[in-house]
C-alpha positions in Angstrom: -2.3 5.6 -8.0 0.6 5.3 -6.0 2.7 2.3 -4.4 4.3 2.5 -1.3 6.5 -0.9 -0.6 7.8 -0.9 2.8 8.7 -3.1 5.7 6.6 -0.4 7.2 9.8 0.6 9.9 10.5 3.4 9.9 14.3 4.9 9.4 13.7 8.4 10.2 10.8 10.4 11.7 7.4 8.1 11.9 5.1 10.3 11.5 6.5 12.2 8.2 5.3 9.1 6.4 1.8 9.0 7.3 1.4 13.0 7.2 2.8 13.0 3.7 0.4 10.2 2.7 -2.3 11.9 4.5 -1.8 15.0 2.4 -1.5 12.8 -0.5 -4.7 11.3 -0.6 -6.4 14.9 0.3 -4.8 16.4 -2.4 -6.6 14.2 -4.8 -9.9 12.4 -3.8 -9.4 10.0 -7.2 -6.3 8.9 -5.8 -5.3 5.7 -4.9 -2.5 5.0 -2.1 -1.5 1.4 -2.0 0.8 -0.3 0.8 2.6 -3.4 0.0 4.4 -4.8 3.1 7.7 -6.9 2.8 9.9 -8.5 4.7 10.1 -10.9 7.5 8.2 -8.8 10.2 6.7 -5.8 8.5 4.9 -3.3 10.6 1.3 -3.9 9.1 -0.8 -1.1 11.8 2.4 1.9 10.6 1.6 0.4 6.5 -2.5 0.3 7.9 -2.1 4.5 8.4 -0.8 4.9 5.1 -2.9 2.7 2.8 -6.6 4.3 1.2 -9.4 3.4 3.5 -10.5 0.7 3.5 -7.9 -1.0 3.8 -8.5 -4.0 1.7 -7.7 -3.6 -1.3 -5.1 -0.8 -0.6 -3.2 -3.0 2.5 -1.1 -6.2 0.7 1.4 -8.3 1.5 4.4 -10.2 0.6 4.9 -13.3 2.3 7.8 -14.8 1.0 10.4 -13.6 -1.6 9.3 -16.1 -4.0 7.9 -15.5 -7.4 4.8 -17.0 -6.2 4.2 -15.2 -3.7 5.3 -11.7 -5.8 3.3 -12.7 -8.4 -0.1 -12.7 -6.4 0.9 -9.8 -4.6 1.0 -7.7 -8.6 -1.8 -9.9 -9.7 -3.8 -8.4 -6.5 -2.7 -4.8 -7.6 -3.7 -5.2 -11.4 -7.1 -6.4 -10.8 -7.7 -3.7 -7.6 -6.3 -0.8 -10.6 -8.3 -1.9 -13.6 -11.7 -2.5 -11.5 -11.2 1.6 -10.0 -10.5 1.9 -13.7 -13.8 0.8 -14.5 -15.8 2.4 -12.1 -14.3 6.0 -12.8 
């Protein structure tokens, strides 16, 4: 499993980030890549290219920075990990 947590904009060269995750998840068909977007405008279709298809559960979001909000967001992650858990 791996977690990506990203306002989804890119600093640097775009398409490095969704080639490395590509290469990623074909390295390994087990493996898991998860996307959680933050931030007040995160760019969900660049997160969409880098999250495990299908997208839900692999594509999250935080709304808000409050613990809420945080809390669903790792609540959403736990239960998504243990049930692949179970079915491996």
């Amino acid at each position: 499993m791996v977690i990506l947590v990203s306002d989804g904009h890119s600093n640097s060269r775009p398409g490095e980030t969704v080639g490395a995750a590509d290469s990623l998840k074909s390295s390994d068909p087990l493996l898991s890549l998860y996307a959680v977007a933050v931030g007040t405008n995160p760019n969900m279709a660049a997160l969409a290219l880098v999250a495990t298809a299908p997208r839900a559960p692999y594509l999250l979001r935080v709304r808000a920075h409050l613990p809420d909000d945080v809390t669903a967001v790792a609540r959403q992650l736990l239960d998504s990990v243990c049930s692949l858990e179970e079915n491996r």
